[in-house]
KESE-265373 format. One line per field, with one value per residue (C-alpha): residue number from 1; residue in three letters; chain; x, z, y. Coordinates in Angstrom, 2 decimals. Layout:
N
nr = (NUM	...)
rest = (ALA	...)
kette = (A	...)
east = (X	...)
up = (Z	...)
north = (Y	...)
//
This chain:
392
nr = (1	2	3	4	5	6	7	8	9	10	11	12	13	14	15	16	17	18	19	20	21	22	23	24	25	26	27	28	29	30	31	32	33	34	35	36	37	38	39	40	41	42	43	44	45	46	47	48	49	50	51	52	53	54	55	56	57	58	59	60	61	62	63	64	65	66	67	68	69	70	71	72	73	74	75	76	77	78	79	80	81	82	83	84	85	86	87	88	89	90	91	92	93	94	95	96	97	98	99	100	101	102	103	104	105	106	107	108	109	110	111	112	113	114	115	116	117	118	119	120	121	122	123	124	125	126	127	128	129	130	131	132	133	134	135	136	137	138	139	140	141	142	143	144	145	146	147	148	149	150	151	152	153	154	155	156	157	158	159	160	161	162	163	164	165	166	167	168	169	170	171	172	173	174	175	176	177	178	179	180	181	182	183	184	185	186	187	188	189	190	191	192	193	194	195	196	197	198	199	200	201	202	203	204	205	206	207	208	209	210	211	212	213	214	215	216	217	218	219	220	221	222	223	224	225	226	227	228	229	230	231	232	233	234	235	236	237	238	239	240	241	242	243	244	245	246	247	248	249	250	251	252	253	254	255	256	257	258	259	260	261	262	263	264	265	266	267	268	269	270	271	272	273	274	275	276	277	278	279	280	281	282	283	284	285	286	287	288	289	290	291	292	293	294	295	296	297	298	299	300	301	302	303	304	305	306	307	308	309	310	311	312	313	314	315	316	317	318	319	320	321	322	323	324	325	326	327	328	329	330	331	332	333	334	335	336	337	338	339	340	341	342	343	344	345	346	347	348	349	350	351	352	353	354	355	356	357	358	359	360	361	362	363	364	365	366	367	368	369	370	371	372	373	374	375	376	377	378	379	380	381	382	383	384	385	386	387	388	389	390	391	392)
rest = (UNK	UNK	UNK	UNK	UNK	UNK	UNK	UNK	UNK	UNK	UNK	UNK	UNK	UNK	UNK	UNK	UNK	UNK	UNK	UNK	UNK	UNK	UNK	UNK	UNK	UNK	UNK	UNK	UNK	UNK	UNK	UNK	UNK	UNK	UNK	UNK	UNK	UNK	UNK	UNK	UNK	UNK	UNK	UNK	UNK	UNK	UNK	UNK	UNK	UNK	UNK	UNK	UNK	UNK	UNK	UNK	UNK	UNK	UNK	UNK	UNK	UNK	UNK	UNK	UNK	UNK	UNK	UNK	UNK	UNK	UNK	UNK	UNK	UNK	UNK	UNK	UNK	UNK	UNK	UNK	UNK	UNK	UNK	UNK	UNK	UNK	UNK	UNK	UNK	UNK	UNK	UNK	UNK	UNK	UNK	UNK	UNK	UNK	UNK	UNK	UNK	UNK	UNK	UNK	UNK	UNK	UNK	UNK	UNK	UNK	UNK	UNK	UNK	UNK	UNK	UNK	UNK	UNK	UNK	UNK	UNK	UNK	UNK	UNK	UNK	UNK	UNK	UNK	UNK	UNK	UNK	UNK	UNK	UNK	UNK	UNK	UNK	UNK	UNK	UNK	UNK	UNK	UNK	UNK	UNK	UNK	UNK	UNK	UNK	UNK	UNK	UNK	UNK	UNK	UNK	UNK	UNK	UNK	UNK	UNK	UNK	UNK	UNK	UNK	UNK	UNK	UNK	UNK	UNK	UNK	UNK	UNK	UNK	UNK	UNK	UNK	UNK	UNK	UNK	UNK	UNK	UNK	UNK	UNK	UNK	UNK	UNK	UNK	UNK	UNK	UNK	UNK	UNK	UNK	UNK	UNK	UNK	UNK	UNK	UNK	UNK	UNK	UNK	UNK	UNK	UNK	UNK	UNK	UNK	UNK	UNK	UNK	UNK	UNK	UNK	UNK	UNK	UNK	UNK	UNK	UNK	UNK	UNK	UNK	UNK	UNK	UNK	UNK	UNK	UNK	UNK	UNK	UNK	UNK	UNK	UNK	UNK	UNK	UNK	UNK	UNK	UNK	UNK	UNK	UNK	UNK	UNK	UNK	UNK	UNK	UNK	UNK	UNK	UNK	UNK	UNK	UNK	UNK	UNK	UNK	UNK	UNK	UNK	UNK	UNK	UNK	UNK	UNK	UNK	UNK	UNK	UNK	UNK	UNK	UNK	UNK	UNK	UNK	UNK	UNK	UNK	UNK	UNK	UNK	UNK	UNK	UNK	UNK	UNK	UNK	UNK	UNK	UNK	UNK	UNK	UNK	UNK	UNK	UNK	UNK	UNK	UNK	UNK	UNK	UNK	UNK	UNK	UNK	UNK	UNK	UNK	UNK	UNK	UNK	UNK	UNK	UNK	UNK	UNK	UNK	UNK	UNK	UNK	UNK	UNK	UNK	UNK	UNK	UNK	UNK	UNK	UNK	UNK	UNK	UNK	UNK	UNK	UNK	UNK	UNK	UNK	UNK	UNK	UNK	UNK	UNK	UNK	UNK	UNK	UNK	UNK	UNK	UNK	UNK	UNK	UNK	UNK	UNK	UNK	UNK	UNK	UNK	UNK	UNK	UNK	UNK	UNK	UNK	UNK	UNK	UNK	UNK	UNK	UNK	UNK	UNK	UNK	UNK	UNK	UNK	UNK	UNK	UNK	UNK	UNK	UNK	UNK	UNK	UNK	UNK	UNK	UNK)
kette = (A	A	A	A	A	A	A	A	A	A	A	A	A	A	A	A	A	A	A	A	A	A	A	A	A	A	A	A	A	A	A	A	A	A	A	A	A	A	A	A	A	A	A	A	A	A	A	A	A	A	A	A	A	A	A	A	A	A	A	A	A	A	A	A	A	A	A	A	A	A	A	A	A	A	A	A	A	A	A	A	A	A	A	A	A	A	A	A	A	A	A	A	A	A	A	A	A	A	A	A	A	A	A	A	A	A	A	A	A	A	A	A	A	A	A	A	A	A	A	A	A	A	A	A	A	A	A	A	A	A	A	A	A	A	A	A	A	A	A	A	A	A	A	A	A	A	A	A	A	A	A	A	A	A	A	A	A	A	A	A	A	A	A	A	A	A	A	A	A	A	A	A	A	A	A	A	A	A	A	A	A	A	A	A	A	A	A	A	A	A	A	A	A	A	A	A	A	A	A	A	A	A	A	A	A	A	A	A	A	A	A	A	A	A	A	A	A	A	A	A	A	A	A	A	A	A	A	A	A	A	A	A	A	A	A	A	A	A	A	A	A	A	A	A	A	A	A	A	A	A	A	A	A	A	A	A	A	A	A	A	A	A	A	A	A	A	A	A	A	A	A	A	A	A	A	A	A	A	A	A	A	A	A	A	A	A	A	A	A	A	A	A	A	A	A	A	A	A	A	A	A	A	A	A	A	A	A	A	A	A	A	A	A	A	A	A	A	A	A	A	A	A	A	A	A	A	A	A	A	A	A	A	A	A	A	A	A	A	A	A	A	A	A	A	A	A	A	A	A	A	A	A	A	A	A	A	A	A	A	A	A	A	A	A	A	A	A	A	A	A	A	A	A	A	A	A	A	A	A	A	A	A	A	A	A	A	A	A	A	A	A	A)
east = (221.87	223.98	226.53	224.21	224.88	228.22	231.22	234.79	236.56	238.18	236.27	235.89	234.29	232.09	230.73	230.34	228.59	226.22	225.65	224.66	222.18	220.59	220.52	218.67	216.58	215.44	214.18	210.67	210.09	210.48	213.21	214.21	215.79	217.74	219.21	219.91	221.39	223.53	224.52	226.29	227.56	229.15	230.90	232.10	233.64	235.09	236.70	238.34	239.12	240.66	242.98	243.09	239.29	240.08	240.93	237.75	235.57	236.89	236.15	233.62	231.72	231.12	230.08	227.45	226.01	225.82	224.36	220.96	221.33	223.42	220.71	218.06	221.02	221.93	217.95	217.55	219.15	216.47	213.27	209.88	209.91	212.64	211.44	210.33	213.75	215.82	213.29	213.79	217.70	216.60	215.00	217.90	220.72	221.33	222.18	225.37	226.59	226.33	228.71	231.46	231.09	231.20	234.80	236.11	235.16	237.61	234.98	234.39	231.07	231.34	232.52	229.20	226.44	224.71	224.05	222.97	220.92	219.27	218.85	217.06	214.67	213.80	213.23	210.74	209.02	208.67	207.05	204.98	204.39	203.21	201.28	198.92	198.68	197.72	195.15	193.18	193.50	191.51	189.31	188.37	188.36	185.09	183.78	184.53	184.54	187.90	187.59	187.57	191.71	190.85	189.04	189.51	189.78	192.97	194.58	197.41	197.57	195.40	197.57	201.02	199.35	200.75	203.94	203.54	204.91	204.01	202.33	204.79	207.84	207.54	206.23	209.48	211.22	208.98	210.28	214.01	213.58	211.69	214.04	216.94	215.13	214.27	218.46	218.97	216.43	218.55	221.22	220.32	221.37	219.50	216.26	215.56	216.76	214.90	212.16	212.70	213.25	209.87	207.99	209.51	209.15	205.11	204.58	206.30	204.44	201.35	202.20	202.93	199.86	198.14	199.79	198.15	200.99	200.58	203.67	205.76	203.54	204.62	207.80	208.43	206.56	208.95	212.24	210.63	209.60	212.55	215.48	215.85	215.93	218.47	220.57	220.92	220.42	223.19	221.21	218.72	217.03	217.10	215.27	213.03	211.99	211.88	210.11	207.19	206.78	207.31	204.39	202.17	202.25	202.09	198.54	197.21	197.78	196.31	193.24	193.02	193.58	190.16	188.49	188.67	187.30	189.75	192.03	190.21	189.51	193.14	195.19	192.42	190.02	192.44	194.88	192.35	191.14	194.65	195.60	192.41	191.43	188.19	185.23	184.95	181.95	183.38	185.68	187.92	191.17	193.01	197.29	197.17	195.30	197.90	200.54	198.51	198.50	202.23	203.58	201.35	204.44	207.28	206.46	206.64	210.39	211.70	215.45	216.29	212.58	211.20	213.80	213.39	210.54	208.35	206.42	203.71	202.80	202.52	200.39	198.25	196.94	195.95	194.60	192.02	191.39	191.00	188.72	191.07	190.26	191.64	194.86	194.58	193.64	195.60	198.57	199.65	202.63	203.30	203.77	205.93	210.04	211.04	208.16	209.33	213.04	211.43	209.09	212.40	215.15	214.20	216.12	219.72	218.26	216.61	219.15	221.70	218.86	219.27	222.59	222.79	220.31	222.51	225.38	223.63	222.49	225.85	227.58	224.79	225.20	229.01	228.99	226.14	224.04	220.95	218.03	218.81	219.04	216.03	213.89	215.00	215.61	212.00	210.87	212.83	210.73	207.28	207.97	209.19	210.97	208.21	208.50	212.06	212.90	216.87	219.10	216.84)
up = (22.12	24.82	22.50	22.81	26.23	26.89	23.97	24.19	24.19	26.31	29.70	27.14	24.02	26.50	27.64	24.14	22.64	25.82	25.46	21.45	22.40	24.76	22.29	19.67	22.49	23.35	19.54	20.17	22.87	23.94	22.22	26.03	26.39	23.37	24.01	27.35	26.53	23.69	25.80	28.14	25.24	24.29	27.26	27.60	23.94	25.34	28.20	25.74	22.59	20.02	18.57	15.60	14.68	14.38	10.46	10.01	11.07	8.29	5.58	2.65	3.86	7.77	5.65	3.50	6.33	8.45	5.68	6.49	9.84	8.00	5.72	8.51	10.25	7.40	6.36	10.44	8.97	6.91	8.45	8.59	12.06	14.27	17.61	15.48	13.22	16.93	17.57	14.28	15.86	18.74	17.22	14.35	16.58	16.63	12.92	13.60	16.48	16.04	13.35	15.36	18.23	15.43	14.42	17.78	19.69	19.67	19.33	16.25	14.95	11.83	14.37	16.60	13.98	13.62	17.03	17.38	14.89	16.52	19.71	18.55	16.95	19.73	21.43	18.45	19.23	22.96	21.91	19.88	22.36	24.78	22.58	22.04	25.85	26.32	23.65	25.05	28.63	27.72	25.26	28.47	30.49	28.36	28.18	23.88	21.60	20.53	17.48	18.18	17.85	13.87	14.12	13.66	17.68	17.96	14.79	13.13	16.17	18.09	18.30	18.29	21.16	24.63	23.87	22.24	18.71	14.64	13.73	9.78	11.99	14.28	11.37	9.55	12.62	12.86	9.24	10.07	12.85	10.58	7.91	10.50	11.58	8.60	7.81	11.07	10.53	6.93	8.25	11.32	11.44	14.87	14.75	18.08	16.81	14.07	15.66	17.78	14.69	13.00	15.86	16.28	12.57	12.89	15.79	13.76	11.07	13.01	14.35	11.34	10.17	13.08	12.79	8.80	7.55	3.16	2.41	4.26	3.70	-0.22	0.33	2.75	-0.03	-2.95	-0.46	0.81	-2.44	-3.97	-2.63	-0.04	-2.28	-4.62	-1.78	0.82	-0.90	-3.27	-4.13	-6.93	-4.68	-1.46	-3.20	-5.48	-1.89	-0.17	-3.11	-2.65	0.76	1.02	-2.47	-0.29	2.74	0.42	-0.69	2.11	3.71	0.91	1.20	4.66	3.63	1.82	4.18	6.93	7.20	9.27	7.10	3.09	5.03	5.61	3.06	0.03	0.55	2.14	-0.45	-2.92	-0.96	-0.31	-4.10	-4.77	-4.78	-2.53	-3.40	-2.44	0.12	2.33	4.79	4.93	3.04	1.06	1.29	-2.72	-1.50	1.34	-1.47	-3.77	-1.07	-0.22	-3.92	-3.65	-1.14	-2.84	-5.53	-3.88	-2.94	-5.08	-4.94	-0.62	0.14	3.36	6.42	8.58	10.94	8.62	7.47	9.58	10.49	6.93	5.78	8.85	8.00	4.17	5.89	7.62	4.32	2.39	5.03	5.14	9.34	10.04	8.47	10.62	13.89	13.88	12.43	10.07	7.54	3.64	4.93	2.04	2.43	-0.69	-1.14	2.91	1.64	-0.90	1.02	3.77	2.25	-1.77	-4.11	-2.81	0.25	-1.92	-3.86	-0.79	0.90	-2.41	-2.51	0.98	-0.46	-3.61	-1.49	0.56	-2.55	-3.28	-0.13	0.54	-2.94	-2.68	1.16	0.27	2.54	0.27	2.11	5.09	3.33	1.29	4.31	6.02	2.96	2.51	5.94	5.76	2.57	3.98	7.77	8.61	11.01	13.34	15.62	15.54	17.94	18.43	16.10	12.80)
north = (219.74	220.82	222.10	225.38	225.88	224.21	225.28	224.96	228.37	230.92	232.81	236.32	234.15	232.42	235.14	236.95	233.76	233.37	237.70	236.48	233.77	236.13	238.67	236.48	234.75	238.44	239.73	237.90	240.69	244.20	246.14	246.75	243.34	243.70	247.09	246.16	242.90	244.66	247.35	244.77	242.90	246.08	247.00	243.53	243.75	246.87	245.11	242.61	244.88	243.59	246.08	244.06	244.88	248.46	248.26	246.10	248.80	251.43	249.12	249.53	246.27	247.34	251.09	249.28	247.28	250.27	252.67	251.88	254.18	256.96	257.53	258.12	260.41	262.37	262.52	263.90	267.69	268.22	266.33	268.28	266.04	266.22	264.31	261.42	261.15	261.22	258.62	256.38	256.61	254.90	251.98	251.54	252.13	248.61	248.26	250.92	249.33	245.38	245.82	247.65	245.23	242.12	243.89	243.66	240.70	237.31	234.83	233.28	234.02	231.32	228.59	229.23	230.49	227.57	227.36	230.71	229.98	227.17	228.10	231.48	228.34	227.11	230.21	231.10	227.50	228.39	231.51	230.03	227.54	230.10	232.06	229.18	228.43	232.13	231.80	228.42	230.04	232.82	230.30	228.49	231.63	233.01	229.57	229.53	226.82	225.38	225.99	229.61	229.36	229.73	232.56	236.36	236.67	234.76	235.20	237.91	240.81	239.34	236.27	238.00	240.69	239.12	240.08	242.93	242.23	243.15	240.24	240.66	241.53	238.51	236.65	237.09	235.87	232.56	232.04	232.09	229.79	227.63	227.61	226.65	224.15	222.73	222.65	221.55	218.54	217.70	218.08	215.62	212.09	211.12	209.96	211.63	215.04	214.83	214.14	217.32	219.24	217.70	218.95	222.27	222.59	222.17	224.38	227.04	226.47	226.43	230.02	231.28	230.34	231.95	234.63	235.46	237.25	237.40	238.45	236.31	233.37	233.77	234.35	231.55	229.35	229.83	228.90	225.84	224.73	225.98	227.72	224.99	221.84	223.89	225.27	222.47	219.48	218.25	214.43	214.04	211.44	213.80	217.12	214.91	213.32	216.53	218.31	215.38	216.34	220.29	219.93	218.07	220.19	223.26	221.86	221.15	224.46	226.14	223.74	225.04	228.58	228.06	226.10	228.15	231.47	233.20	232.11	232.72	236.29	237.34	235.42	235.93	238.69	240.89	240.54	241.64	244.60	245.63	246.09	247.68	251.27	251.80	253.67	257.65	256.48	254.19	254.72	251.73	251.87	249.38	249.20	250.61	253.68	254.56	254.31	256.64	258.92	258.28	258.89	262.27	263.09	261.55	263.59	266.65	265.94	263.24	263.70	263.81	262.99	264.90	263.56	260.68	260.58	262.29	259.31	258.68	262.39	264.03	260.81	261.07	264.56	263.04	260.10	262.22	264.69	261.32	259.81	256.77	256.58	253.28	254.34	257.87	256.33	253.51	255.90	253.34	254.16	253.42	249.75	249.34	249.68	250.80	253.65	254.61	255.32	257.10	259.31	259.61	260.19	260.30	258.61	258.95	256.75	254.13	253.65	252.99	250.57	248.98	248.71	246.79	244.24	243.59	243.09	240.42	238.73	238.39	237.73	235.06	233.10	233.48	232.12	229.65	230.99	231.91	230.50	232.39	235.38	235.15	234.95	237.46	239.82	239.00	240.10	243.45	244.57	244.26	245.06	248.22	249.54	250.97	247.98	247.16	244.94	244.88	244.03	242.83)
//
């Protein structure tokens, strides 16, 4: 473990890996930490440039992994909402810049990613951690049953609340950690570290239970079950054992899904609402009738869409002529990423978002990194980026 803290390099890669770990450490909170904590990292690259980097940065890779922000920039000349697209920069600046700054530091980011990787783990566990602690202080504070941690009061937002986070966004993030922990624990040979890992591993799942997030519930579900026993294992013996447990755990959660009602609520009844149109009289709205009312725009402008920032506004003023009010107060957007590029930037912009994702399908099988990937592919599609939160 202390071959987090405590690596063998030069003074400038020291400083760039510890800038990293405080970087990932920071995503769990307030995009402030992260842009601060990248903006040093940046002029400490600066200090150390690496001339060498320069003809990294004009290739066709460090292009497609930056496209992402050219689409909202180029989308910015013809948006119907200026302040808001200058405000979408803010919050994707990140994904221009961290691949500039990966082109011109020294260190080795190969050499040191799985314990970057790790230590943003445990960070997620101490969150986690925390969270929980919050929750049973104010349990006891109002004098509340235990058992109230199950219910509606302490679970998705109101779990993920105390610091501020998207339940889905930090969701996806809880899934990473857990997915690095769970190659962490395979990969240990200690039977104190993998005891650490075990427990890590169940607090994270715990959270990410509390936390009620559908979509990366099911997507966390088939790499468990499958993407991990294919990827990491390389014994029949090892993924028929791991398959026996990962089934069993899989079962019971879904027994508890159903058994508790906080749970059957968000994970079952939700779901069902959510893909269902609701009736002219009432005046909650499902996720299928904010994308009925999205394609309405995308229609309109289906070839450069209607510029970036323009989401939220344009379907707000619908929202309220539809009497969808929980989607008008709570100014809520398509909540799905490929209808957003659509509704943005039209098809030239999906079709470059798609393009990035089909690269990292293939860089990720070709470098063996797929379960990685899949998660956090997986957390990209159904979190936007209204709450992003450094570099994700």
């Amino acid at each position: 473990m202390k071959q987090l803290f405590l690596i063998e390099d030069s003074l400038a890669n020291k400083i760039s890996y510890y800038h990293l770990m405080l970087l990932m450490a920071s995503l769990p909170f307030d995009r402030f930490y992260s842009h601060l904590i990248l903006i040093s990292l940046a002029v400490h690259t600066i200090i150390h440039f690496n001339r060498q980097g320069m003809a990294q940065v004009f290739t066709w890779r460090t292009l497609v992994l930056q496209s992402v922000f050219f689409v909202t920039l180029i989308s910015t000349i013809y948006t119907v909402n200026r302040a808001e697209a200058f405000n979408e920069w803010g919050k994707q600046i990140t994904i221009f810049l961290l691949p500039i700054i990966f082109c011109f530091t020294t260190l080795d980011l190969k050499k040191y990613r799985e314990q970057l990787l790790l230590a943003f783990s445990l960070v997620c566990t101490a969150t986690i951690i925390y969270l929980y602690a919050d929750a049973f202080i104010t349990i006891r504070y109002y004098h509340l049953p235990f058992s109230a941690i199950i219910s509606e009061a302490f679970t998705n937002h109101n779990f993920s609340e105390p610091i501020d986070m998207h339940a889905t966004f930090f969701s996806m993030q809880i899934a990473m950690a857990l997915v690095c922990v769970i190659a962490a624990l395979i990969r240990a040979t200690s039977l104190f570290y993998r005891l650490v890992f075990t427990i890590c591993a169940c607090i994270l799942l715990a959270g990410l239970m509390q936390l009620c997030s559908k979509s990366i519930f099911v997507a966390l579900f088939i790499i468990i079950n499958i993407a991990i026993p294919v990827t990491l294992l390389k014994e029949r013996r090892q993924r028929l054992k791991f398959a026996l447990v990962a089934t069993a755990m899989s079962v019971l959660i879904i027994a508890g899904i159903f058994l508790v009602g906080a749970f059957r609520e968000r994970y079952v009844t939700e779901l069902k609402t959510d893909l269902t149109m609701v009736p002219k009289d009432v005046t909650s709205d499902s996720r299928l009738a904010r994308w009925e009312v999205a394609a309405g725009f995308i229609k309109q402008s289906p070839i450069i869409g209607h510029g970036a920032g323009s989401e939220v506004g344009l379907l707000r003023e619908s929202f309220f002529e539809k009497k969808y009010y929980n989607s008008y107060l709570n100014k809520l957007n398509v909540h799905d990423e490929y209808l957003s590029f659509l509704f943005k930037s039209g098809i030239w912009g999906l079709l470059v978002y798609l393009g990035t994702v089909v690269l990292g399908f293939k860089i990720a099988i070709q470098k063996k990194r797929h379960f990685i990937f899949y998660v956090h592919d997986a957390g990209r599609h159904c979190f936007r980026f209204g709450k992003f939160t450094g570099c994700g």
